[in-house]
C-alpha positions as CSV (number, residue, x, y, z in Angstrom):
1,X,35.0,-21.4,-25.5
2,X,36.2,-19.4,-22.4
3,X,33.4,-18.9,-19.7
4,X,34.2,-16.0,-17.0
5,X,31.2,-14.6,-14.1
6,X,31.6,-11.0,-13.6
7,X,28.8,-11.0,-10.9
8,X,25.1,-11.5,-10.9
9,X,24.0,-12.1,-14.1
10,X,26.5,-10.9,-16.6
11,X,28.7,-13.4,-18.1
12,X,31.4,-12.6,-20.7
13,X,31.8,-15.8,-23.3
14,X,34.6,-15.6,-25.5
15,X,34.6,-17.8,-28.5
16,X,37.2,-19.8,-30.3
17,X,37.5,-17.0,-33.4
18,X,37.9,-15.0,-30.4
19,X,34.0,-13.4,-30.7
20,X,33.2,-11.8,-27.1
21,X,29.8,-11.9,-26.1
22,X,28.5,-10.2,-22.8
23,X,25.0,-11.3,-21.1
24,X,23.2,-8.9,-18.4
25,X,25.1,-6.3,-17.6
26,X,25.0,-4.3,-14.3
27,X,25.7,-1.0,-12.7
28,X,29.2,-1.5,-10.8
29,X,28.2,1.0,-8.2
30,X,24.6,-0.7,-7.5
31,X,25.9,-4.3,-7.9
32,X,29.1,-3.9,-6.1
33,X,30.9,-5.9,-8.9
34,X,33.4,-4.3,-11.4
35,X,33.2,-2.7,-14.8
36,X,33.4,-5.4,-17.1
37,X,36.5,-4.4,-18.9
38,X,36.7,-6.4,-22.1
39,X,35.4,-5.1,-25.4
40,X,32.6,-6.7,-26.1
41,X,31.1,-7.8,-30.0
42,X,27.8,-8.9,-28.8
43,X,25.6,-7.7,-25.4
44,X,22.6,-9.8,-24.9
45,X,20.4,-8.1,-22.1
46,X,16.9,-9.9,-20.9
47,X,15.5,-6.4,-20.7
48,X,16.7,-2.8,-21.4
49,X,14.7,-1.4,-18.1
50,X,16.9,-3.2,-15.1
51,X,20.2,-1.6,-14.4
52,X,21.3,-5.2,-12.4
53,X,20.7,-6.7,-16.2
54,X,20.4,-4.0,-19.0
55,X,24.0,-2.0,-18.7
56,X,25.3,-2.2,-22.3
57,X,26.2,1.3,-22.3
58,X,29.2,0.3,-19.8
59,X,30.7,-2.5,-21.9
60,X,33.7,-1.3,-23.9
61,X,33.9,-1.2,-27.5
62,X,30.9,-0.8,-29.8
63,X,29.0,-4.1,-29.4
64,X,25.8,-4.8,-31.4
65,X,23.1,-4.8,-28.8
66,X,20.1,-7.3,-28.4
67,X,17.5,-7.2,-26.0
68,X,16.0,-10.1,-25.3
69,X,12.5,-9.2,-24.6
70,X,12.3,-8.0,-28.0
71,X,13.2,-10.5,-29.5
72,X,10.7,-13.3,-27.7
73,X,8.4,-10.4,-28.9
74,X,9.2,-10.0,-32.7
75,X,8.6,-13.7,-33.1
76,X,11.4,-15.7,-31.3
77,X,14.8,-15.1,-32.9
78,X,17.3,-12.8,-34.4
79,X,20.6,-13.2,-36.0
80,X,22.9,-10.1,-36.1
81,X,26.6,-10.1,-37.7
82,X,25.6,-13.8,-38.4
83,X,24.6,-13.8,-34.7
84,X,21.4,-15.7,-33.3
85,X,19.7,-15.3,-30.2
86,X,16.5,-17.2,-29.6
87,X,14.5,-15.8,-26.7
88,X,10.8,-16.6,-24.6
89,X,9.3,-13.9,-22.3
90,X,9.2,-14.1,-19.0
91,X,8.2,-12.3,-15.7
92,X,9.7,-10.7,-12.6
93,X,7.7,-12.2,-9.4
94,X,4.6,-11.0,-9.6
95,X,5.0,-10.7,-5.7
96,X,7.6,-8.4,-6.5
97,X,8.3,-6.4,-3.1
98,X,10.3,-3.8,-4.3
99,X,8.4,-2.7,-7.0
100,X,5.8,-3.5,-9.9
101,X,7.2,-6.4,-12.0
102,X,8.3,-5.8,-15.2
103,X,9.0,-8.4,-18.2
104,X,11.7,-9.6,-19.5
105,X,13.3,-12.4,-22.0
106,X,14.8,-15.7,-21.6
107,X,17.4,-16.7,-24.0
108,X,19.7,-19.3,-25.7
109,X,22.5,-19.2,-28.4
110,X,25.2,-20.9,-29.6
111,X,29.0,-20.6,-29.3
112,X,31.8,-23.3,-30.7
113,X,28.6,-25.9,-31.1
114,X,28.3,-25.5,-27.2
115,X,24.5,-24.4,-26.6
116,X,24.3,-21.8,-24.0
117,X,20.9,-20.9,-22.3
118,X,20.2,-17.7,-20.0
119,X,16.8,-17.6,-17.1
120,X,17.3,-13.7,-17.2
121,X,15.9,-12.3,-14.3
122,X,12.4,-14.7,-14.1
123,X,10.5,-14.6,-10.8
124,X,7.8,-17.1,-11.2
125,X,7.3,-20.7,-11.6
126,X,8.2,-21.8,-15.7
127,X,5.3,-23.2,-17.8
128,X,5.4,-26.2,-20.0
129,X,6.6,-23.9,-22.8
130,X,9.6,-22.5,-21.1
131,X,10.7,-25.3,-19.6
132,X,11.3,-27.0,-23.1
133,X,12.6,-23.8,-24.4
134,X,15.6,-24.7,-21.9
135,X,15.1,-28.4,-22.8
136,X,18.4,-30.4,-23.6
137,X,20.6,-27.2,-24.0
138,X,24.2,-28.2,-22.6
139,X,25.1,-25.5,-21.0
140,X,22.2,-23.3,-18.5
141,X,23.1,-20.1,-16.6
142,X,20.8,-20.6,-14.1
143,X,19.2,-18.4,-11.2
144,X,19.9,-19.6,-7.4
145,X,17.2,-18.6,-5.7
146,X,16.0,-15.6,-3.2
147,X,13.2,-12.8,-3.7
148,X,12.7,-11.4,-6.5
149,X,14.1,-14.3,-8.7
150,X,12.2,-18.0,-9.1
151,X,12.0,-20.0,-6.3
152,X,14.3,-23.0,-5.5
153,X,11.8,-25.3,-5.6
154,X,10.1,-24.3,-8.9
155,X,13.8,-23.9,-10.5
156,X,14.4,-27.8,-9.6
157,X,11.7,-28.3,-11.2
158,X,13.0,-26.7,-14.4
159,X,16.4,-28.2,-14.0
160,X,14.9,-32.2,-13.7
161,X,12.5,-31.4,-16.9
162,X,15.3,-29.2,-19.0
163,X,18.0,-31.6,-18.6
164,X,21.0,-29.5,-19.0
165,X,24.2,-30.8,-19.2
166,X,25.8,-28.2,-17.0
167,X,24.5,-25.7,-15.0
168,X,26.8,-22.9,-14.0
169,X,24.9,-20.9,-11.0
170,X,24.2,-17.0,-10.9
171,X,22.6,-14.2,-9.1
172,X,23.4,-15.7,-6.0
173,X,24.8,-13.5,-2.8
174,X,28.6,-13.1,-2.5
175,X,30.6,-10.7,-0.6
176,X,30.6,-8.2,-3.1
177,X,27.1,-7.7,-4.1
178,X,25.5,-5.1,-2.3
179,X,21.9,-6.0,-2.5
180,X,21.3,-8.5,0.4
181,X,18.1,-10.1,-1.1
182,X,19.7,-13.0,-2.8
183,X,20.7,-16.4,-1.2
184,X,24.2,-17.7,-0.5
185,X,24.8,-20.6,-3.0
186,X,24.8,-23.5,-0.1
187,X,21.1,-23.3,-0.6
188,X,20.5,-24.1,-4.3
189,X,23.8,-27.1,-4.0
190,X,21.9,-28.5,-0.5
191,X,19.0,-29.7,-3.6
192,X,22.1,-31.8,-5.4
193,X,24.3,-34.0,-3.7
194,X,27.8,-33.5,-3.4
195,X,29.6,-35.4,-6.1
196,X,27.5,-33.8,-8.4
197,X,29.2,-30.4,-8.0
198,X,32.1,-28.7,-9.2
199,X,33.9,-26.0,-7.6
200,X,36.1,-23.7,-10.6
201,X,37.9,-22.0,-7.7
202,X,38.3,-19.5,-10.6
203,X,35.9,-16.6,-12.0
204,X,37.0,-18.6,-15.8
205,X,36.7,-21.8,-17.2
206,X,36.8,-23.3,-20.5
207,X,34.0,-25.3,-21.8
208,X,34.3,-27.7,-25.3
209,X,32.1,-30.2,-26.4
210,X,33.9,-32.8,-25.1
211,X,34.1,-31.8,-21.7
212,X,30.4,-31.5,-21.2
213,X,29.2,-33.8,-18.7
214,X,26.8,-36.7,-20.2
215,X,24.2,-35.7,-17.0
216,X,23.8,-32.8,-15.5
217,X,26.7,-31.6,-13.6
218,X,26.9,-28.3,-11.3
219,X,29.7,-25.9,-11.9
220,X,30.0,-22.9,-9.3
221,X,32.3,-20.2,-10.3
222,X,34.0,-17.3,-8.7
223,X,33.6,-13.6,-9.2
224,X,35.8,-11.5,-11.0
225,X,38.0,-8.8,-8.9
């Protein structure tokens, strides 16, 4: 499968059969990223409130849309067009500063037998059960760290318990995004040391089973322009 970062939270995954999915949308003009520009099949959104994270509307094509949140709600999982997202609620801080916190979903799914798991926009330290809702999955797209999103010391926390075998970073501050709430990623790699971190020097990589690191492994990617 092909992996490429738009910005903040919104991935596009492209599978083998050539299946696009697209997670967590934004508003270009809020985020400061671009439109995404591919059509999409699939849009999995942790919430349908958020415009950093809900966007669907602005993905091209006519993608079947699932929210995440209600799904963790409706019992766990749902499979669409042969499809499955499993999902777990979660919470914006409850410190939020901006505004009241809102919930939102957590999610996993699977693409070429690679499992690929999502934080959504979570603000608070992970119970027991969400940590092993993230346990073992290989592949964890993972918040870096600033107000609103989970601390870096909680989100180590998650990371040493879940094991994943990779962990690509998001949300983190760039010089596109326009909110400047979010961290630069040196702080989340000053937690790992060096050789454990990968640098794409691309906004796209591809990921196969066999390329999966057998310990958990760091891979930062670049934005798309």
């Amino acid at each position: 499968m092909k992996l490429k970062w738009y910005g903040q939270a919104c991935f596009l995954i492209t599978a083998n059969d050539g299946t696009k999915i697209v997670t967590d949308p934004y508003t270009p003009e809020t985020s400061g990223y671009i439109p995404v520009k591919e059509e999409a099949d699939f849009v999995v959104r942790s919430s349908d409130n958020d415009s950093f994270h809900c966007r669907a509307d602005l993905v091209p094509g006519n993608p079947d849309v699932i929210t995440a949140l209600d799904v963790a709600e409706e019992g766990g999982e749902r499979t669409v067009n042969g499809f499955t997202v499993k999902a777990i609620k979660a919470m914006e801080a409850l410190n939020h500063r901006y505004h009241d916190p809102d919930q939102n979903g957590m999610y996993r799914f699977t693409v070429d037998g690679i499992s690929i798991g999502h934080m959504g926009d979570v603000g608070n330290a992970l119970n027991d059960e969400q940590i092993a809702f993230f346990t073992g999955v290989d592949v964890l797209l993972t918040l870096t760290g600033g107000h609103p999103v989970i601390e870096l010391e909680d989100l180590k926390v998650v990371l040493d318990r879940a094991k994943p075998r990779l962990v690509v970073p998001m949300h983190f501050r760039t010089l596109s995004y326009k909110p400047r709430n979010s961290f630069w990623i040196e702080k989340f790699l000053s937690y790992y040391d060096e050789s454990d971190i990968d640098f794409a020097l691309a906004y796209e990589t591809t990921i196969t089973p066999d390329t999966l690191p057998d310990k958990t492994r760091i891979l930062v990617l670049d934005y798309a322009r």
